[in-house]
N, C-alpha and C positions, 0 to 999 in steps of 0.2 A: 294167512299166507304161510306158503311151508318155509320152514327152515332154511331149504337152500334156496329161496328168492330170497330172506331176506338176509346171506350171508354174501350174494348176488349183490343183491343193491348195495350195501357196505362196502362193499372194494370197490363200486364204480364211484361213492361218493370220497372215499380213501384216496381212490386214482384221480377223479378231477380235481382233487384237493392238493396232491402232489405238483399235477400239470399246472395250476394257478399258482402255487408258492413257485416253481420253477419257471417261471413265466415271466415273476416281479424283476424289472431291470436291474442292473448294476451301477450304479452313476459314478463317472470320473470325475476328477475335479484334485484341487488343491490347497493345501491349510492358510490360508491368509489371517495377518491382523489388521487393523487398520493403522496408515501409515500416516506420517507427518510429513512431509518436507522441509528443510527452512532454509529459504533462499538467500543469498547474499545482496544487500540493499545498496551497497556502496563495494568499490573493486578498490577494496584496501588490502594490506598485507597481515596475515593472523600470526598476532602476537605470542597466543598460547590457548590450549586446552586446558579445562579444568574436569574434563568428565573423559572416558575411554570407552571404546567400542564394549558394550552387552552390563553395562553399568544401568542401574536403577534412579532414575531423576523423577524429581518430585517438581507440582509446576511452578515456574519460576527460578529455578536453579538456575546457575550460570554455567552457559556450556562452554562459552569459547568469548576471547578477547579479538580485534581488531584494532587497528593501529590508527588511533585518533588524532594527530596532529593535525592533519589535511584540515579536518571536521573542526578542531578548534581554531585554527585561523582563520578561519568565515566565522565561527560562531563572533571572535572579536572585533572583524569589520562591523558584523552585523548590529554589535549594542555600540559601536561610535556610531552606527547611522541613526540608533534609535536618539542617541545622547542628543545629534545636532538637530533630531528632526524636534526634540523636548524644550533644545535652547528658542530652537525658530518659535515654534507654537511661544512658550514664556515673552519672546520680543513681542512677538504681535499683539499677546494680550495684554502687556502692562503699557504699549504706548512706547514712542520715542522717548530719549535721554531729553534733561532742561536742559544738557551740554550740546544737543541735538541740535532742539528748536532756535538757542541763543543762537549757533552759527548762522542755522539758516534767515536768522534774524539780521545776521550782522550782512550777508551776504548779499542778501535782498537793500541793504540802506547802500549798502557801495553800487551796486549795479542802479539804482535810485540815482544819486550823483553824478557816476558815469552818462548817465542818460539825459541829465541837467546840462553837465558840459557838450554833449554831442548836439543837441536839440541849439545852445549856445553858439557853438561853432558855426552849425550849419545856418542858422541865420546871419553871421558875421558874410560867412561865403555869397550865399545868396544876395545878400545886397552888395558887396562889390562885382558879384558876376552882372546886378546891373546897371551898373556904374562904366562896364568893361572895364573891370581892373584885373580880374582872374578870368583864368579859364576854365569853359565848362567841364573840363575833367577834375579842377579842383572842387567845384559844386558839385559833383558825382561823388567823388570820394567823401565829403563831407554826408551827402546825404546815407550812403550806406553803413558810416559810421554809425549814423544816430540811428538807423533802421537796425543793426545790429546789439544796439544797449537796447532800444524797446525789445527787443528777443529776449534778452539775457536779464533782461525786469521781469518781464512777464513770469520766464522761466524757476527764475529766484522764487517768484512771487509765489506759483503753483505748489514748488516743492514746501513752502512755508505751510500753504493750507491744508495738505496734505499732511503735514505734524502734527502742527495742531487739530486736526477734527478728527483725529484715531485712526484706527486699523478697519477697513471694508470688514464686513459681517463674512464675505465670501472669500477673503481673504485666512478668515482665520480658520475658516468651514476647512477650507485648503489644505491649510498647513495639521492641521487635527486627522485626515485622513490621509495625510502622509505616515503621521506619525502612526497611525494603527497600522499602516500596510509593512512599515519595519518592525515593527513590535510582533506583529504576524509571520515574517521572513525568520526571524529572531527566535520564537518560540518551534517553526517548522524544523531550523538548521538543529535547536535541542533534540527533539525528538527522532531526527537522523542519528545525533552524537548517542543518544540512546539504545539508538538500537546497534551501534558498533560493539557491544556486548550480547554475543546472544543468547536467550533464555530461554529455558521451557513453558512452552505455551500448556502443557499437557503435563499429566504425570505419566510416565511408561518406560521402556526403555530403552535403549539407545543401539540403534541399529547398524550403522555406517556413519562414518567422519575419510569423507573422501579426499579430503588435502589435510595439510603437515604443517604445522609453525614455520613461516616463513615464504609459503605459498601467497599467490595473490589470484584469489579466484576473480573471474569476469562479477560483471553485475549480472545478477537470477539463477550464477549458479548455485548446486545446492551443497549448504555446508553442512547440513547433517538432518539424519533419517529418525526419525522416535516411531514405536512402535509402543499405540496405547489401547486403551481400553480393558476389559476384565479378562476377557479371554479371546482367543481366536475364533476366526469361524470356517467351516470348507466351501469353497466357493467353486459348483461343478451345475451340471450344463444338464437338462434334462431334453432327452429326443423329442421331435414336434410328436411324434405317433405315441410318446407317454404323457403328454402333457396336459389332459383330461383326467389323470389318473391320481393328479399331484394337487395339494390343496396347503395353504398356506395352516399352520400349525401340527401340520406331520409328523408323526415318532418315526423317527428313522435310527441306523444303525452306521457307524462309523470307522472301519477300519484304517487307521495312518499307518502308513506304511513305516516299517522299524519300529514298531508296538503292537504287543501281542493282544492287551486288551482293548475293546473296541468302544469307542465314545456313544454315548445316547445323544441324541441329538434333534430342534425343534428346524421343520423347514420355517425362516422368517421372511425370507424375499422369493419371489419367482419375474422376471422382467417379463414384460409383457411385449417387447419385439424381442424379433427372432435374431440369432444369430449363425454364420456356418460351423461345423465341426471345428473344435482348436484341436493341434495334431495331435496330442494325447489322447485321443476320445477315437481315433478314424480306426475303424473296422468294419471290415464288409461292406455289406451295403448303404450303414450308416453312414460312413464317410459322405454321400451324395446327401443327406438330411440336414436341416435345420436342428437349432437347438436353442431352449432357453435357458439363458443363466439365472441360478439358482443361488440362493445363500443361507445355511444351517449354523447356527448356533449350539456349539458343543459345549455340554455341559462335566461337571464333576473336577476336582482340583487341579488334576491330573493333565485337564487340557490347558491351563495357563503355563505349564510349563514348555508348554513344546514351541519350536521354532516356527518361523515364514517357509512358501514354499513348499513342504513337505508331499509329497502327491498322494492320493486316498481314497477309499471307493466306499459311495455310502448304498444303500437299501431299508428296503422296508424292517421297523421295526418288530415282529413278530410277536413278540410278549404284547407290544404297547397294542395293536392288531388284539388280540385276543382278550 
């Protein structure tokens, strides 16, 4: 081949090497970390902060107070319900008082008695009613008299055997799942009081504290934002017309905007439905296109440092390419 073909073929491979590096998109998108929320569990009034906006918490810390009063006056009703449901269950297992059964003892021999003279009476009645010496309403009354000691015999009698033969097996079954279902209300209302302090579930750092000592936020709202994990990641949108182009563990390239050097960076996620253009991203005839979102993992010290937010454009890695 002469010289000038092959000094020919070299710029055209030069030139479509240009037009393919100029070719490779630009991807929009945004610096995000991942966030926390933590919601308010109870609409009490916040006693105090113990942490400040863009402070560093480790998990567990204590972020904020809530005002427990409310929360310890049930927790108190709640151990007298456990205490009496403790006393009942203890009656039913040890049996009635001897100070118990003697009454019902003594109760049962008078209504015994009782039942001796009405039974007496009413046959006294009965033979003068026929004699015609009374009248049959004083035989009535006699007989309901003694019809009302046989009641009140009986009655004696029942609640007597009822002492003495013990406490029903279903009885006490009863009174034992009372007693767990307070013991359970009991240990639920702690773990509300528990969480009227709130802590960090995460280590990271603290984003937003959107009310003030002395606020009473609803219930769900959120009392404060943590931002965790090692580092941030850009979270931007790739066009459906590149989207065969793009494969999960990509060397990409990172520019954040208000930083001159630019982040290396691994593609980790691509969603696999579509989404439309977010307004950042609309130009030309883009705008009318689909897009999937994307998420890169930027690496090097440098990206733990920087904020939420921030807007950025990534591309192809070039060195990591070659």
């Amino acid at each position: 081949m002469r010289p000038e073909h092959c000094l020919l073929a070299l710029l055209l491979i030069v030139s479509a090497g240009c037009r393919q590096e100029a070719s490779e998109p630009v991807l929009l998108g945004t610096l995000e970390w991942d966030r926390i929320g933590l919601p308010a569990e109870a609409s009490e009034t916040i006693l105090r902060w113990h942490v400040a906006e863009g402070d560093r918490v480790e998990a567990g810390q204590l972020l904020l107070e809530l005002d427990p009063r409310r929360q310890d006056a049930r927790i108190a009703q709640a151990r007298a319900e456990v205490a009496q449901a403790e006393a009942r269950l203890s009656e039913l297992s040890n049996g009635a008082r001897v100070e118990t059964i003697e009454a019902a003892q003594a109760t049962l021999a008078r209504n015994r008695a009782e039942l001796t003279d009405a039974e007496r009476n009413f046959q006294r009645f009965d033979t003068l009613y026929r004699h015609r010496q009374v009248a049959i309403a004083e035989l009535d009354r006699a007989r309901t008299s003694r019809d009302q000691a046989r009641a009140a015999t009986r009655n004696a009698d029942a609640q007597l055997r009822e002492l003495t033969h013990g406490t029903r097996t279903e009885q006490l079954q009863q009174a034992a799942a009372s007693l767990q279902a307070v013991r359970a209300n009991l240990a639920r209302l702690q773990l509300d009081r528990d969480h009227l302090s709130l802590r960090a579930p995460r280590a990271g750092r603290v984003d937003a504290l959107p009310f003030k000592p002395g606020d009473q936020p609803p219930v769900g709202a959120e009392l404060a934002s943590l931002l965790v994990g090692d580092a941030p990641y850009a979270r931007l949108y790739i066009p459906a017309s590149q989207r065969t182009r793009f494969e999960l563990g990509d060397a990409l390239r990172v520019t954040v905007q208000g930083v001159e050097q630019p982040f290396a960076a691994t593609l980790s996620s691509i969603r696999s439905e579509a989404s439309f253009t977010p307004y950042f991203a609309l130009s030309g005839d883009d705008a009318s296109r689909l897009m999937y979102r994307a998420e890169l993992r930027l690496q090097g010290d440098g990206a733990r440092r920087l904020p939420a937010g921030l807007p950025l454009s990534a591309e192809r890695d070039a060195d990591a390419q070659h």
